[in-house]
Phi, psi and omega in degrees: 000162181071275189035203217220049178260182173323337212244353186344302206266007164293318171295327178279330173284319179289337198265317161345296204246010169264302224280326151264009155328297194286279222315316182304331183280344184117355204265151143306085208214137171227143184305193172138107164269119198294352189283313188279328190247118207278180174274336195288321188279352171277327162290329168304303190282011172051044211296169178248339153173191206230151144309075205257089173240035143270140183260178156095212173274155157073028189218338198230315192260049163115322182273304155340280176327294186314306171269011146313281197295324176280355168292314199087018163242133161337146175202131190269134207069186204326207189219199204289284211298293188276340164291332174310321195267317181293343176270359158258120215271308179333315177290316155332277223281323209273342195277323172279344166291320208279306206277008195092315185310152190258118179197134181312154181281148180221172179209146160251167215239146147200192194303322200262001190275147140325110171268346168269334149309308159276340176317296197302355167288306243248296205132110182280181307287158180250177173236119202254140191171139192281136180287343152234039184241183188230191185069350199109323247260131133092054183244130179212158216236133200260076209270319164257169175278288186343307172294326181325306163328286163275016147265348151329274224288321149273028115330254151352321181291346181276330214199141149267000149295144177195101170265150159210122194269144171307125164280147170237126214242135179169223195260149142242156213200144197219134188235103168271159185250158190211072181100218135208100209236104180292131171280176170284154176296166189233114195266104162248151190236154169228170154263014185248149177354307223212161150280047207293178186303313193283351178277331187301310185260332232224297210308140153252010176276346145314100177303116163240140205230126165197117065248146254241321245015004151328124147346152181266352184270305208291328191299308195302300186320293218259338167303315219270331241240312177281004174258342190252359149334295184280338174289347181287296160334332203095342181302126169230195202070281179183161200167165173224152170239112167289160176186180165209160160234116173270228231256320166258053139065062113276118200262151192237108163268144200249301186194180179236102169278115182271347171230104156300159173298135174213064160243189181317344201251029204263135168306312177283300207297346206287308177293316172274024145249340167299331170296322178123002206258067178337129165334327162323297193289337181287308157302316191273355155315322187287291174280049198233309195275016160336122186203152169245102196087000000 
């Protein structure tokens, strides 16, 4: 928990609340920041394996995981390859395409792009986001050509990768996996632009509606359709697939968190308690799926 991207103090409130779970369940479970703390002191202790509730870079794409695995400890969610992939939302979008899958059109941005030029590809408003950060975070949603530029540019302090995506105006919906088993979906509404960082953790004005109120034939459609999302990627374990339906109830995949949030303002336990599944039980379900490699 915690370690040291962009996303820090989420991580540390989801690993707050996965570390105190496991104890209430019986596990033996100790805290460890990779920020403050080497790898030679995560092998002295000799862990039997890991919890992985860091978001973000060097916790969500692959670098944890990698030294995990040359450690020799279980560790929990994807492996090397697919958190690396699933956390370059860019690399993501060309794999669902390449696989068929339906995900709004894009272009990627740098300094030299043309903003009226991209309006007239893609289409107003757009959505501007750095290609490898998670939360929202230095992501805006783009309504004029005027704007476009600076949302390039705080865009860019996150990433020299920068897509800017077809806004898709509809329902938004979020699907967590749990193994592989999708839960139910979850419809959120905000009164804000985006689902943005502060709606995600802080707002309390954010809806999350579950049962989701889809058909129960459309709800199963977009589970089968976001589990083979995340198996395209390599993705196991556990995860969430964002999405939309627009306005003619067509789905859009936006992206996949292979370490989702797991605090109180959180997605997954929402869907696994709708399920029936207590945070408890969830977290040590979580931690069952432990693997090396």
């Amino acid at each position: 928990m915690g370690g040291r991207s962009a996303e820090r103090e989420i991580s540390l409130k989801s690993g707050t609340m996965v570390l105190d779970a496991l104890k209430k369940s019986g596990v033996d479970a100790h805290a460890f920041d990779p920020r403050d703390h080497g790898l030679e002191a995560l092998k002295a202790q000799r862990f039997d394996r890991a919890f992985i509730a860091l978001h973000g870079r060097f916790g969500e794409d692959g670098t944890v995981q990698g030294a995990l695995e040359y450690l020799g400890i279980p560790y929990t969610g994807s492996g090397v390859m697919a958190s690396a992939l699933a956390m370059d939302k860019w690399r993501t979008k060309l794999l669902w395409r390449a696989a068929g899958l339906p995900t709004p059109n894009y272009e990627l941005m740098n300094a030299r792009t043309d903003p009226a030029g991209l309006a007239a590809r893609l289409g107003l408003p757009l959505m501007v986001k750095p290609a490898r950060e998670g939360s929202s975070i230095g992501m805006c949603k783009v309504t004029t050509i005027e704007k476009l530029a600076p949302a390039y540019e705080l865009a860019a302090r996150y990433d020299d990768v920068v897509i800017a995506e077809r806004f898709v105006e509809g329902i938004e919906l979020t699907a967590a996996i749990l193994g592989d088993e999708p839960l139910p979906l979850i419809r959120l509404e905000t009164p804000r632009e985006f689902y943005d960082y502060e709606a995600k953790y802080f707002a309390d004005d954010t809806r999350y509606i579950c049962p989701c109120g889809l058909p129960a034939e459309q709800e199963r459609s977009v589970q089968r359709t976001a589990l083979e999302a995340f198996r395209i990627l390599g993705c196991s374990g556990w995860g969430r697939v964002d999405a939309m339906l627009d306005r003619d109830g067509k789905l859009q995949l936006l992206e996949v968190n292979t370490i989702p949030g797991m605090t109180d303002h959180s997605l997954v336990p929402m869907a696994a308690l709708a399920k029936g599944i207590s945070f408890e039980d969830l977290v040590v379900r979580i931690l069952d799926t432990a693997h090396v490699g």
